[in-house]
C-alpha positions as a printed Julia matrix, in Angstrom:
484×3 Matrix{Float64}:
   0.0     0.0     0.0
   1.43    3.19   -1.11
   0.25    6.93   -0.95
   0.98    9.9    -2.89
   1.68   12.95    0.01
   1.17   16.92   -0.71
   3.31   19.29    0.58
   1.96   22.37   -2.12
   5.04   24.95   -2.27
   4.26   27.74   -5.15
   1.57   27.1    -6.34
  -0.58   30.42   -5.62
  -1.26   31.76   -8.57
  -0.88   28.9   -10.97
  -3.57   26.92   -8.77
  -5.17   28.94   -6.27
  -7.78   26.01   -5.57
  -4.71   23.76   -4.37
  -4.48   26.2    -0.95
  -5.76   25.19    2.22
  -7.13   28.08    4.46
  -4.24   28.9     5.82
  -2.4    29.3     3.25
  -4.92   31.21    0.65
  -5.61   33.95    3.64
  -2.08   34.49    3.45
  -1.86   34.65   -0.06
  -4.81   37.24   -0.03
  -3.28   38.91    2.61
  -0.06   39.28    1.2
  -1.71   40.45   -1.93
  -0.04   36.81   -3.87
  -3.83   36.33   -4.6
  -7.07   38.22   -4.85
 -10.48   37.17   -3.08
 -12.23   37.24   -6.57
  -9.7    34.91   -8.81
  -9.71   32.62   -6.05
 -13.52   32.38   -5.55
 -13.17   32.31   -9.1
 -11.37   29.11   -9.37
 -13.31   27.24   -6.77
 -16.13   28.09   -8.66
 -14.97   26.73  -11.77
 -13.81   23.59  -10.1
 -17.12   23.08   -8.23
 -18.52   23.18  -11.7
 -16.44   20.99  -13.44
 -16.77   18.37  -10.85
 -20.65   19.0    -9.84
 -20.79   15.03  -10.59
 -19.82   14.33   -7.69
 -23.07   16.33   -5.93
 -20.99   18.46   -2.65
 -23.2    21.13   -3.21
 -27.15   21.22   -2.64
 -26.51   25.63   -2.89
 -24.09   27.92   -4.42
 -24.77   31.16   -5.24
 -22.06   32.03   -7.52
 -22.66   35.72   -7.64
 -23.36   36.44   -4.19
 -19.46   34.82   -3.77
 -18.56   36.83   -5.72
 -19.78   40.31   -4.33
 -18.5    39.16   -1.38
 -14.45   38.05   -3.18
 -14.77   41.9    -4.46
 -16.06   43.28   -1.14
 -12.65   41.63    0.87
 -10.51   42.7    -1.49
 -11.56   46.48   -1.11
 -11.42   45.79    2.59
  -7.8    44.35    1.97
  -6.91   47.42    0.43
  -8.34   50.12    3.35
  -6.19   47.64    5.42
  -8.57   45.0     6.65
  -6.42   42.2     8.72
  -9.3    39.13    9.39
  -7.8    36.17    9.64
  -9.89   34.22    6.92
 -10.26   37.65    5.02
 -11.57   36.43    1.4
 -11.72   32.87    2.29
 -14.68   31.1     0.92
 -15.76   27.99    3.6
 -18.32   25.35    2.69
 -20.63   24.71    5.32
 -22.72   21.67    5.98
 -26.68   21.98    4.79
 -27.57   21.63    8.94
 -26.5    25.21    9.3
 -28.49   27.71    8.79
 -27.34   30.29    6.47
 -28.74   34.29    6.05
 -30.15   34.65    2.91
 -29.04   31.21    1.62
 -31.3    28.22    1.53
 -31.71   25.89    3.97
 -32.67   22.5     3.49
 -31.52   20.19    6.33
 -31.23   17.6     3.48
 -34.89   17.04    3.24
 -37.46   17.77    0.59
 -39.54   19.74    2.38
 -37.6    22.97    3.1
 -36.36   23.86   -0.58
 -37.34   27.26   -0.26
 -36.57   27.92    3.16
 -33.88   30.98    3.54
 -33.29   31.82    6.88
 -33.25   35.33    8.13
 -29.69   34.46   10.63
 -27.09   32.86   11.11
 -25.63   30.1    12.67
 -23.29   30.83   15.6
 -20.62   29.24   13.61
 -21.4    30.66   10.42
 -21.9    34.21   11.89
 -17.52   33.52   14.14
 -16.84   32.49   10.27
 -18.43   35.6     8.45
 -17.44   37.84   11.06
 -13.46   36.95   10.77
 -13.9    37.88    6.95
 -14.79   34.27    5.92
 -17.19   33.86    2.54
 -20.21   31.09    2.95
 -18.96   29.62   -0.35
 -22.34   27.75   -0.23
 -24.39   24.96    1.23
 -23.12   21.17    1.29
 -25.33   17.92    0.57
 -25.93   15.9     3.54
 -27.92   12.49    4.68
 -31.17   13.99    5.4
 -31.28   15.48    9.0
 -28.26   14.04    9.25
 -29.63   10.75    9.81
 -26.93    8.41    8.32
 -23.4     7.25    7.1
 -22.91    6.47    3.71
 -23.9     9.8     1.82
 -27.07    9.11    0.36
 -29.7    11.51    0.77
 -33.1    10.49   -1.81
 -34.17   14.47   -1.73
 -31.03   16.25   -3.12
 -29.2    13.02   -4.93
 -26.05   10.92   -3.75
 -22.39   12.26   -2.87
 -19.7    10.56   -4.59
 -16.2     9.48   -3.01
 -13.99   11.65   -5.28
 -11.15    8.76   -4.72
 -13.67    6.65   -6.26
 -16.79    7.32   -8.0
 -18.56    4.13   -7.44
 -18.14    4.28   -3.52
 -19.38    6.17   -0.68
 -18.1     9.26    1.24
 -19.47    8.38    4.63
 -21.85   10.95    6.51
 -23.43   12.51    7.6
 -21.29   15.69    6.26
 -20.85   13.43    3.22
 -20.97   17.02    0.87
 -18.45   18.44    2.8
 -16.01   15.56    3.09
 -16.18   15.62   -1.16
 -15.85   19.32   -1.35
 -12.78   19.58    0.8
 -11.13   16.19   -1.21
 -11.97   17.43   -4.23
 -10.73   21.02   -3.68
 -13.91   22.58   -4.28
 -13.47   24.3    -1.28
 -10.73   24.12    1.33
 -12.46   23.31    4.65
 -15.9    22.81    5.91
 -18.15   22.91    8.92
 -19.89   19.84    9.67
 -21.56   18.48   12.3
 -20.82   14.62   14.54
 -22.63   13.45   16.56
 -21.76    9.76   16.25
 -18.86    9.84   13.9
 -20.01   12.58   11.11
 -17.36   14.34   10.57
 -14.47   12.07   11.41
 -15.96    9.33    8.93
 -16.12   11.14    5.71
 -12.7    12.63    6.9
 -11.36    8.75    7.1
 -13.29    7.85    3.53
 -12.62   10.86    1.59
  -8.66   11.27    3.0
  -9.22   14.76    4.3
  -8.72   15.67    8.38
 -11.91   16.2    10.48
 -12.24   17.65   13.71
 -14.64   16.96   16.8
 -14.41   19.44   19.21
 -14.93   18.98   23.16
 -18.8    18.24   22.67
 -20.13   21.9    23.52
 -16.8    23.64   22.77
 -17.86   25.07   19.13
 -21.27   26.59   19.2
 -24.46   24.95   18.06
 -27.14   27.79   17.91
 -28.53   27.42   14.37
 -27.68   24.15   13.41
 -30.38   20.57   13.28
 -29.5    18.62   16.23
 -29.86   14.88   16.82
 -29.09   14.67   20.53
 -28.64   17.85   22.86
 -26.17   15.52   24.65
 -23.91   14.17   21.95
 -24.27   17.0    18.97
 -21.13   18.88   17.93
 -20.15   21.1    15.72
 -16.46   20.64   13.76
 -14.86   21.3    10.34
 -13.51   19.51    7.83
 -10.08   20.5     6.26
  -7.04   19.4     4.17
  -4.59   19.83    7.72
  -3.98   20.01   11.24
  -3.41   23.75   10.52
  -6.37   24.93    8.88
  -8.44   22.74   11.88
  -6.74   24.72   14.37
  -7.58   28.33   12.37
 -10.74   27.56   12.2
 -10.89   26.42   15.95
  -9.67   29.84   16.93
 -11.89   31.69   14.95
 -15.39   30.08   15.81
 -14.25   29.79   19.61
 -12.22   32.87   20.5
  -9.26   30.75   21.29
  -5.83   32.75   21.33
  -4.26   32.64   18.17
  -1.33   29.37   17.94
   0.97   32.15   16.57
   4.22   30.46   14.59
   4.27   26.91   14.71
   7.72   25.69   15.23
   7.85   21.85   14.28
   8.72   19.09   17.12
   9.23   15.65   16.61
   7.19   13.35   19.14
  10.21   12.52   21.37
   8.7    11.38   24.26
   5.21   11.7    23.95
   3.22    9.15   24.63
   0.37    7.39   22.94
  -1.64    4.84   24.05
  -3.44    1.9    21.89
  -6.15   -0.05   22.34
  -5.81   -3.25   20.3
  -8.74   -5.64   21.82
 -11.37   -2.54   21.3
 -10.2    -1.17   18.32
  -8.23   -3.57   15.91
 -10.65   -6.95   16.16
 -12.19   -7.18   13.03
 -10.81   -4.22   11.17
  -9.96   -4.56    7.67
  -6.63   -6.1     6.59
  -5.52   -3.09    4.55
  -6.67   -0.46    7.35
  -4.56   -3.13   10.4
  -1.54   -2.97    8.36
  -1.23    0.88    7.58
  -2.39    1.13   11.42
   0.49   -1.0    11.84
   2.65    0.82    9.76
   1.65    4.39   11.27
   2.37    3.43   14.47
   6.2     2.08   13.63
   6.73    5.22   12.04
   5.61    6.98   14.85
   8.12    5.17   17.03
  10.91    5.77   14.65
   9.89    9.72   15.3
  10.51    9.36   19.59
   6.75    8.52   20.35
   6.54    6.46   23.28
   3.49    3.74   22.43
   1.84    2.17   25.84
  -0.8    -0.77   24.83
  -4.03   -0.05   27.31
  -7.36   -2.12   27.35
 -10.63   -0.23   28.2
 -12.43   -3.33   29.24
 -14.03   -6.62   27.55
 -17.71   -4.83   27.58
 -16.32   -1.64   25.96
 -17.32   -1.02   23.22
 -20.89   -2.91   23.46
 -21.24   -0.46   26.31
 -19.94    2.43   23.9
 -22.64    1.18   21.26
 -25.7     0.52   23.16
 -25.2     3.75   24.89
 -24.68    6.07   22.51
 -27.37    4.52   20.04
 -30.3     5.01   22.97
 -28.93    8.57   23.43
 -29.04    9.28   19.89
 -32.63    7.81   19.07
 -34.09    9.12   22.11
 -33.03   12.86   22.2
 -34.3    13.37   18.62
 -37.71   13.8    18.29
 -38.03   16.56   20.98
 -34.56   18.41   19.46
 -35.9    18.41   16.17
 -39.55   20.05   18.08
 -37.55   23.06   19.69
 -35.25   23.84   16.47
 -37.92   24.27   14.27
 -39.82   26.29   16.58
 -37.25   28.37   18.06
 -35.9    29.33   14.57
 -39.12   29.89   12.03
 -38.23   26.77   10.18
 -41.61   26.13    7.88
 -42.04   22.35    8.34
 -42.85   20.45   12.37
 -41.44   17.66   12.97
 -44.51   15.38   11.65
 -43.8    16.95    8.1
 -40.17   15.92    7.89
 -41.07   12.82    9.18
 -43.49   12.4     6.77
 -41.38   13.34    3.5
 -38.01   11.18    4.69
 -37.1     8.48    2.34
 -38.59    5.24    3.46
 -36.02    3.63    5.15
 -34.93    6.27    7.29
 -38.71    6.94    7.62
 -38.97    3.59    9.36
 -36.26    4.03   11.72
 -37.76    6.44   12.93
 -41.15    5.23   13.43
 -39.32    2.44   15.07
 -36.82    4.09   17.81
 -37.51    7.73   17.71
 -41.47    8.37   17.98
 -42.7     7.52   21.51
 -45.04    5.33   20.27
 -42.65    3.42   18.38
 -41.55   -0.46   19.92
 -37.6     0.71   20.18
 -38.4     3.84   21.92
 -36.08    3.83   24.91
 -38.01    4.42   28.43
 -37.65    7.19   30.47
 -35.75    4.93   33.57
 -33.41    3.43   30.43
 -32.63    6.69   29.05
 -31.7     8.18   32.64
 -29.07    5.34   33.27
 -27.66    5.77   29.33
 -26.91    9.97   30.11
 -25.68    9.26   33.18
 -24.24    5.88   34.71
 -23.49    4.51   31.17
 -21.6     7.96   30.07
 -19.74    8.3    33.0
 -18.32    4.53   32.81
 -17.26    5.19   29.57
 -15.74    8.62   30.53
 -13.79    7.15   33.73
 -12.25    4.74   31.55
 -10.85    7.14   28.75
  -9.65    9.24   32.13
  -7.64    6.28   33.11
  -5.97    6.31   30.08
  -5.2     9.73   30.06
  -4.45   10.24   33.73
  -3.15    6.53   35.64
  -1.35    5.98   32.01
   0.1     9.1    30.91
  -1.18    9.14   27.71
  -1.77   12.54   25.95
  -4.05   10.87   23.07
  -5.5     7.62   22.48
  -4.69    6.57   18.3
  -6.94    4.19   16.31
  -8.15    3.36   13.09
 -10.7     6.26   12.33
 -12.97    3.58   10.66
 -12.27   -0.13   10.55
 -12.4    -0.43    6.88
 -12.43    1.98    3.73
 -15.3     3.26    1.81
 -17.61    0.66    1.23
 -18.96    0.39   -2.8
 -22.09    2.13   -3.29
 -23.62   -0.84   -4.25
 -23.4    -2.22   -1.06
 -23.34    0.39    1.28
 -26.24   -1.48    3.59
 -24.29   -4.86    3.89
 -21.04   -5.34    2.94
 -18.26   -7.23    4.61
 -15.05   -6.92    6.4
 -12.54   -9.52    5.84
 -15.15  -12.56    6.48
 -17.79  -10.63    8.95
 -20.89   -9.41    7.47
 -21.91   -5.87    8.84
 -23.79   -3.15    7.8
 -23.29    0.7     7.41
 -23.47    1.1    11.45
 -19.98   -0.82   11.16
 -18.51    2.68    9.64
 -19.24    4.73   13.08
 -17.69    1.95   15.53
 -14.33    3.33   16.2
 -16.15    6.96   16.37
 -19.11    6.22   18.71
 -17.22    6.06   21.91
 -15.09    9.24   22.01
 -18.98   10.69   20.75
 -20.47    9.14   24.36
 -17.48   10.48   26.58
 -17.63   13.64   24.77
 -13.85   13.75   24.07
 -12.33   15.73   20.71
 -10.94   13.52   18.03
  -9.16   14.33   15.23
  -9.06   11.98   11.98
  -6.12   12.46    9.72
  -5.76   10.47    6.42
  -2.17    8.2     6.75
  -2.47    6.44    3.33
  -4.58    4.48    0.77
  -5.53    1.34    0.34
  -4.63   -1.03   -2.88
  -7.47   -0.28   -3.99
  -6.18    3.48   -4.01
  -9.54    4.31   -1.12
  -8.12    6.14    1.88
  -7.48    5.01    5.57
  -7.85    7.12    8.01
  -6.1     7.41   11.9
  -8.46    8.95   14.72
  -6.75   10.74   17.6
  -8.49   11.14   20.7
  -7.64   13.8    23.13
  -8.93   14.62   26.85
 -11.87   15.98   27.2
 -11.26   19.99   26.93
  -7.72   19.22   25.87
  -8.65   20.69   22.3
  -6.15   22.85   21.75
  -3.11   20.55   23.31
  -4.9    17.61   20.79
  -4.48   19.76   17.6
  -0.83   20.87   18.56
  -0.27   17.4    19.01
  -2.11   15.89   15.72
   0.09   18.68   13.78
   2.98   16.93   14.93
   1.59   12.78   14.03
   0.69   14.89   10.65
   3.77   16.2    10.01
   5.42   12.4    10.1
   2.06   10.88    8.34
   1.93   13.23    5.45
  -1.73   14.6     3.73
  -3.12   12.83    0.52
  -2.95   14.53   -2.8
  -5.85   15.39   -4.76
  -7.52   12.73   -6.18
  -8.94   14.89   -9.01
């Protein structure tokens, strides 16, 4: 298994669409670039490559007012720090004056009169809303197939999925149709079509980034994030949307000493050949650069613990988030008209786990032990492994195989164990229950040229110590090329 790595060096004006966040707000800064010719070349790109379906909204002129408008601010002297940067953002957000759709077929004409809080840290730091990204509807899945707005292909491979449920923006950011994204994981969405599409995703400390304005799932395990092409651009975009203090120059360290802890019994039985051996792989070279690597085990009834919890949480908190969102923010459609317009197998789910009167609908005394007892096992355990081991992040395979084929998303196998598309969110879920940030990078492709992806799990409001950190396993693991 072999991967091309890209380390772009001058490139600016040749191919403006090849810089990552940091780099183009430089470049516009500097005056390398302007705002317009690079909104003008991610909107060219986005339209050569609409095949792949990123985008449910773009309104190309609107971007560009708003290239024109930062470049006039550039010139009176304007110093944002993503001045003239356009940024995708996830369909879940709501956007002023841009449609909304949630991913459902029942809100095409809904433009919201505000902001998300995210969108609103982004637009106020001199970001562009580049335009809206294709999702699973309400963000209900993990393969990237959403029946209102059409399918989002892997741009690796055409023929396979992206993951979800920020399946749009893990395309766009691949495919260099834009160069980061906000999405939204509550269960693995972001990190998962990080790991399939070979792009890095960050979760945030659950309740770190803002959520005002965006469709929940589950008031407990809903966060906010962004998908980019580095560590770097993560942590930019970190700073902005939170406040956090700038990371200033980064001066490069090798991992001399720092320790990381793995968890084979949880987190290697039954992964994929291809994904075990780059694990493998990663983790030698991570020796060779001075990491220390301690082997931990969180406990036979782990990750069934992990799983059951975090599924009752999820099904359970839905149906009365979805109630307050739409009221709270003028959406045009209750929660018994999405329901009633969702494709039919999501549509079922639902009626099955997340309307009371449904036969998988958790009980009140259930639910109570899930948010609390359950949670706070699984949270005392990641401590240990933190704290009584020393470990400053826990590493794993982000998902325990690559993109599955389109064709069969809903049951495919891995190596001789059937599963189904709940098999992509495994490694994800349990950082999701303690409410720990994770970080997937990309650290390679498979033979069958699909990427793998390597989660990194921090303490929980260690955000800022995880990123430095991931910068530094990044800088020894390389970032994918464009597969386009």
């Amino acid at each position: 298994m072999t991967a091309p790595f890209d380390h772009p060096q001058a490139t600016v004006a040749e191919q403006p669409a090849t810089l990552g966040v940091a780099a183009a707000a430089r470049a516009i800064r500097n005056g390398d670039i302007s705002s317009e010719s690079y909104a003008h070349a991610l909107l060219r790109r986005a339209h050569d490559h609409a095949d792949l379906n990123a985008f449910i909204s773009i309104d190309g002129p609107a971007v560009l007012e708003a290239a024109r408008a930062a470049d006039l601010a550039r010139a009176d002297g304007a110093d944002a720090p993503l001045l003239g940067v356009p940024i995708g953002i996830k369909d879940s957000y709501l956007t002023r004056g841009l449609r909304t759709t949630l991913g459902v077929s029942n809100l095409g004409d809904f433009v919201p009169d505000h902001d998300a809080g995210a969108v609103a840290a982004i637009r106020n730091a001199g970001g562009i809303v580049f335009g809206k990204n294709n999702l699973v509807e309400m963000s209900y899945g993990l393969t990237g197939d959403n029946a209102a707005h059409g399918r989002v292909h892997n741009p690796h491979r055409r023929g396979h999925v992206t993951g979800g449920s920020s399946s749009g923006s893990g395309a766009a950011v691949a495919a260099r149709l834009v160069p980061a994204s906000l999405g939204g994981d509550t269960i693995g969405s972001i990190r998962v079509p990080a790991s399939l599409c070979g792009v890095v995703g960050f979760k945030p400390t659950t309740g770190r980034w803002p959520r005002d304005g965006v469709a929940p799932i589950s008031h407990t395990l809903d966060t906010t994030g962004v998908l980019a092409r580095s560590v770097e651009d993560c942590a930019l975009i970190d700073a902005v949307v939170t406040g956090a203090p700038a990371a200033g120059d980064y001066v490069a360290h090798d991992l001399q000493g720092m320790r990381l802890a793995v968890a084979p019994r949880q987190f290697l039985d039954g992964v994929a050949a291809d994904v075990e051996a780059r694990f493998h792989d990663t983790v030698r070279r991570l020796l060779e650069a001075g990491a220390d690597i301690v082997e931990v085990d969180l406990g036979a009834d782990f990750m069934t613990l992990a799983q059951e919890t975090t599924w009752n949480i999820f099904f359970r908190e839905t149906r009365q988030a979805v109630i307050d969102f739409v009221a709270r923010h003028g959406v045009p459609a209750g929660f018994d008209d999405i329901h009633r317009d969702l494709k039919p197998g999501l549509k079922a789910t639902w009626a099955r786990f997340v309307l009371p009167d449904g036969p998988g609908f958790l009980s009140a005394r259930d639910y109570e032990t899930a948010v609390g007892r359950a949670r706070a096992d699984i949270a005392r355990r990641y401590h240990e492994v933190f704290a009584a081991r020393g470990a400053a992040a826990l590493i794993l395979p982000t998902t325990p195989c690559t993109a599955p084929s389109i064709e069969h998303e809903d049951a495919f196998f891995i190596g001789d164990r059937a599963v189904d598309f709940r098999a992509l969110a495994s490694h994800t879920i349990p950082a999701s229950a303690a409410g720990l940030p994770g970080i997937s990078i990309p650290i390679g492709l498979s033979a069958g040229r699909l990427p793998i992806g390597l989660e990194i799990d921090g303490p929980l409001g260690a955000d800022r110590a995880l990123l430095h950190l991931a910068r530094r396993i990044e800088a020894v693991t390389g970032a994918l090329s464009s597969p386009i």
